[in-house]
N, C-alpha and C positions, 0 to 999 in steps of 0.2 A: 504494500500500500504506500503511494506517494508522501512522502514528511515532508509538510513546510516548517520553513522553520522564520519566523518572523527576523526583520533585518530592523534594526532601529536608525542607521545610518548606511547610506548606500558608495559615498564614492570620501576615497582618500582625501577629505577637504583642500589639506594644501598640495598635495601632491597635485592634485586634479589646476586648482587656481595656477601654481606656480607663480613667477615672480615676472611678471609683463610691465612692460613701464609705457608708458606713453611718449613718442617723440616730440618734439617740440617744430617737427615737421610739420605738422596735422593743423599747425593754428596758425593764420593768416590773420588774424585784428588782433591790438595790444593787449595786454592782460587787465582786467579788473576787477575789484574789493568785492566779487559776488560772486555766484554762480544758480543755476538754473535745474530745479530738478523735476522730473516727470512721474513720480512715482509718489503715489499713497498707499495705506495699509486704515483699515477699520476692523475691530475687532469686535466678537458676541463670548463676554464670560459667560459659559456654561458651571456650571458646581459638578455634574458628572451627567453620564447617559450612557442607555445600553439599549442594546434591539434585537428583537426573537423573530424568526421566521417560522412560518409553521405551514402542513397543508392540508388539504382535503375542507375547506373553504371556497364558497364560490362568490365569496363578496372581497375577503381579504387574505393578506400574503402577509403581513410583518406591522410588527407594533416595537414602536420608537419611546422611551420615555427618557425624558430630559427633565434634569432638577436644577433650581435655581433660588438662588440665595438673596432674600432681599432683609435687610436688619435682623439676621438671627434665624427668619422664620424660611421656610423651604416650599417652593410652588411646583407643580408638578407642569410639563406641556407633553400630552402625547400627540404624536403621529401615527393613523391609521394608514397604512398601505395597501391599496385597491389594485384589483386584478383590471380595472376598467381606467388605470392610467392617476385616477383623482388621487388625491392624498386628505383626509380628514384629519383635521388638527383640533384638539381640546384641551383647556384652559381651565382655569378657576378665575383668576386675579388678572384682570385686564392691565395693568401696567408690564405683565411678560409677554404680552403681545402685540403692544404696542409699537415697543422698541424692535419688534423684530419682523414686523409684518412684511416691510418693503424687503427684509433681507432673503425671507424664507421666499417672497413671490417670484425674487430675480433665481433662486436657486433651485425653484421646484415647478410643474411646467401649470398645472392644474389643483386648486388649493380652495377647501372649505377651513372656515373658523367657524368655533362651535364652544359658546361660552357655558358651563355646568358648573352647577351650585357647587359640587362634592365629586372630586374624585380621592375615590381611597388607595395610598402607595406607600409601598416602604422599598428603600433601595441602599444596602450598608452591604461592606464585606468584613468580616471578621477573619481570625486564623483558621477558620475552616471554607473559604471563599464567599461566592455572594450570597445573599438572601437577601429577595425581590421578590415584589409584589405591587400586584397592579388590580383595578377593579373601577368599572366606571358603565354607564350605560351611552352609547353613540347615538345620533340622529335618528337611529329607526327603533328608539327606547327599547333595545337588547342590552342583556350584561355584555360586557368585553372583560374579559378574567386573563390572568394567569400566575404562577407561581414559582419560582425556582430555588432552589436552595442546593448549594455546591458543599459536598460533606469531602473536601480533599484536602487536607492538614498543610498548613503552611507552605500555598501552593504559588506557585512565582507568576508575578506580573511583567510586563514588557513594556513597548509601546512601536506606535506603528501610522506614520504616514495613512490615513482613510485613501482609497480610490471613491472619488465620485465617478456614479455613471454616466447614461446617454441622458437622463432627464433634462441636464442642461444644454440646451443644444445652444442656444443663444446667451452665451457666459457675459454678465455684467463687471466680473473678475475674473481671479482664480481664485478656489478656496482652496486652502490653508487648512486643513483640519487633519491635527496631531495629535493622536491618542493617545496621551502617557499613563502610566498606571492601568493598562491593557491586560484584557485576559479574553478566551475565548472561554465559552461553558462548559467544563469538562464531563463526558458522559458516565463514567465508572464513577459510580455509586451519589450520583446528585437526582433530587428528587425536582419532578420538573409536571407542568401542566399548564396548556393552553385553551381557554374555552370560550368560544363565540358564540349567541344565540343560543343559549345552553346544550351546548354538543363539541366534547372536546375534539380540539383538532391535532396532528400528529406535529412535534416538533422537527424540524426539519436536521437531519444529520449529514454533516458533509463525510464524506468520500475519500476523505482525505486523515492524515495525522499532522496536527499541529503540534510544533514541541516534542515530538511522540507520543501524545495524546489523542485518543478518539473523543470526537467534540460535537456539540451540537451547531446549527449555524445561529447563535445566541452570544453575543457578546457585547462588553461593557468597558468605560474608560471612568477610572475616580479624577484625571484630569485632564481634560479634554482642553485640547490649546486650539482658538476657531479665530480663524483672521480673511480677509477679502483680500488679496494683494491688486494693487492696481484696477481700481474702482475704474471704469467708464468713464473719462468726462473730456468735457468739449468747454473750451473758453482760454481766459488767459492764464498765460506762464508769467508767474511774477518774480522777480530777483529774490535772492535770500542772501540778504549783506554779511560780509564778513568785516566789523569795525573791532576786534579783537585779535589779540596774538593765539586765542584758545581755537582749532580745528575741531572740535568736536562740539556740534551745533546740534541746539533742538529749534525745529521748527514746526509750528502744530504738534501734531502727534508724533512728530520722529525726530528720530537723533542722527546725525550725518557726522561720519568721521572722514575728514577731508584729506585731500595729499596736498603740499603745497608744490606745481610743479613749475619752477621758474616761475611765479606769481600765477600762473594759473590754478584756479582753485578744481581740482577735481574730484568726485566721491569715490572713495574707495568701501565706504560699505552704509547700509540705512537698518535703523532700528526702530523695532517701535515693541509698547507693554500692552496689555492684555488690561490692566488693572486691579490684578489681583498676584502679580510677583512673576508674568513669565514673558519672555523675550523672543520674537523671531527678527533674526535678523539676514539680509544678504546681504555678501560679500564679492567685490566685482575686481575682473583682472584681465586687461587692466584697469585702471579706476576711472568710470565716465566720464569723459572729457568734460572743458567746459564748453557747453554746447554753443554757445552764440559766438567763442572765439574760432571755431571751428572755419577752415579756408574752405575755399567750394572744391567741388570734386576729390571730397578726402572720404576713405572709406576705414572703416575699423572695427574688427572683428571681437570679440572677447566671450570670457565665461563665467560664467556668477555660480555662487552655492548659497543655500540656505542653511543655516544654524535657529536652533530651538533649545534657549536655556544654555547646558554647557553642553548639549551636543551637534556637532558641527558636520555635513555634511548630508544631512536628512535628504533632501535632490537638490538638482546641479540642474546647469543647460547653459545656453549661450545667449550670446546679446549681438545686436548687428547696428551701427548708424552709419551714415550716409546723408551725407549735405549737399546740396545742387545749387546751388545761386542764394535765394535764398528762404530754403525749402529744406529741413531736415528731417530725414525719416531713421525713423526710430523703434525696432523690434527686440520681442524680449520673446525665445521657445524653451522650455522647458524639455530635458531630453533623459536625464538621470533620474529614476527612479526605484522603487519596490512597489512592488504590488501579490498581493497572495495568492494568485491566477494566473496562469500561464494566461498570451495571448497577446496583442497590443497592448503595449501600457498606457496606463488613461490618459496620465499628463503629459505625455508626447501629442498628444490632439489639441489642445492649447496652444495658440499662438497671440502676443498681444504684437499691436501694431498702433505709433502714433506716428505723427505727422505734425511737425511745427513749422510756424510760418512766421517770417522776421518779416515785419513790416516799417518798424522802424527800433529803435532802443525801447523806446517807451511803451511798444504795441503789438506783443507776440504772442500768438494763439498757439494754440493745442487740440488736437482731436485726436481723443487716444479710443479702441476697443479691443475684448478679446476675440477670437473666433475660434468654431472647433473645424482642424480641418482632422486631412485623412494622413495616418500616418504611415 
């Protein structure tokens, strides 16, 4: 029987960047006290989440429960997952879904909200794994049940870059979702039950050995790291001054560690937090030019990695710019991964693509998006 064995980091971080420098070939207007950058990050604190698949249902395939922490007390959001494409979403406490409405619709294709008085959950892992439970009735006033309880003595955690599927076919980002504190449900000797419409349905067991463990396809994160990298957007590029001797700049939500190269200021890596103590950051080689001193007809190849906390090289891929007069394009592909599935990997379909337009110093636009192509 095939053994996956989960990767937590996939490519030699420095090895892979190496040590690329930028010529001072590449820049045709003088240097100045700024620099320009194209890149955001948003993030959705999660407190933890896990998801069961199950079958012999002719309404639903898998239930999502996400916990969320607001002053002490803990909100449940489930996700119903439909054989007919919809996704049914349920709440208690409208403030968790408010903040996340526009996130989940850019990331999911087809989406009910559905507010209830009471839903009953418990989701903790102790030294003998998890113990979970769910219970709530959906829009067609049916229970929706299940229960699991993992009885494996001081069983080890991981963590694991998520693959997002085909749902998003029109990506308003990339997500970013890092499951630290990972486990899959292990099947030897956990006691497990899913029941819809009162008629239990069969949990679904994968085909495979995780860890070298036989598992069900049922699994959970106690911390779940969830960021958007490079949001959509169209308008202006605005300078971000450097009137200090300090390179390491926050600006909005990110932190910029800069290279000084001959007074050209260029980024060599962007960071941003979560708000609850955890860090993703990329690291670019060589370090993004400064885009507007940039000459015409100059091309520049490079390659970026992701770090998460202290660990550095979660996926990789490459960066491409290209200036024409004055018109800069600007690509970011993703090509280094894991994924627990043989086949194309997800994040090689991800392509972002901007396009900046110098109109004058004062007057620079941007139109960036992601696209999924074919890899």
């Amino acid at each position: 029987m095939y053994n996956v064995k989960v990767k937590e980091v996939v490519v030699d971080h420095h090895k892979y960047l190496g040590k690329r420098k930028n010529s001072l070939k590449i820049y045709g207007y003088p240097p100045e006290n700024m620099f320009f950058s194209p890149f955001n990050m948003t993030f959705d604190p999660i407190d933890r989440l896990m998801l069961v698949d199950f079958e012999e249902d002719s309404i639903y395939y898998g239930i999502e429960l996400q916990i969320f922490r607001i002053v002490d007390e803990e909100y449940p959001l489930v996700f119903l997952y439909r054989k007919d494409d919809l996704v049914d979403i349920y709440y208690t406490n409208e403030a968790i879904i408010d903040n996340r409405k526009k996130l989940i619709e850019d990331l999911l294709t087809n989406v009910s909200f559905n507010q209830l008085e009471k839903i009953d959950f418990k989701f903790q892992v102790d030294n003998m794994g998890l113990d979970a439970y769910l219970r709530l009735r959906d829009k067609l006033e049916k229970e929706i049940e299940f229960r699991i309880k993992e009885n494996t003595p001081e069983r080890d955690l991981t963590a694991m870059l998520a693959p997002v599927g085909a749902d998003s076919k029109k990506p308003k980002y990339f997500p970013v979702i890092y499951l630290d504190k990972f486990g899959m449900v292990i099947k030897k000797s956990t006691e497990i039950f899913v029941k819809t419409h009162g008629t239990l349905r069969k949990p679904v067991e994968l085909p495979v050995r995780m860890n070298g463990m036989h598992i069900y396809l049922a699994r959970y994160s106690l911390e779940p790291i969830i960021s958007n990298w490079n949001n959509s957007y169209s308008g202006n590029l605005n300078p971000i001054l450097i009137n200090t001797s300090e390179l390491k700049i926050k600006n909005e939500n990110l932190i910029y560690e800069i290279l000084d190269n001959e007074g050209y200021y260029e980024i060599e890596k962007i960071s941003g937090e979560d708000g609850v103590g955890h860090t993703i950051s990329f690291e670019f080689s060589p370090a993004i030019p400064n885009l507007i001193a940039l000459k015409s007809n100059v091309n520049i190849k490079g390659k970026f990695s992701c770090c998460i906390d202290d660990r550095k090289g979660i996926f990789a891929g490459e960066f491409h710019i290209n200036r024409v007069g004055d018109i800069i394009e600007f690509s970011i592909q993703p090509t280094k991964g894991w994924q627990p599935f043989p086949g194309k990997l997800w994040l090689k379909t991800y392509k972002w693509t901007s396009k900046i337009q110098i109109y004058d110093f004062d007057n620079i636009k941007i139109s960036s998006y992601w696209r999924r192509i074919k890899g």
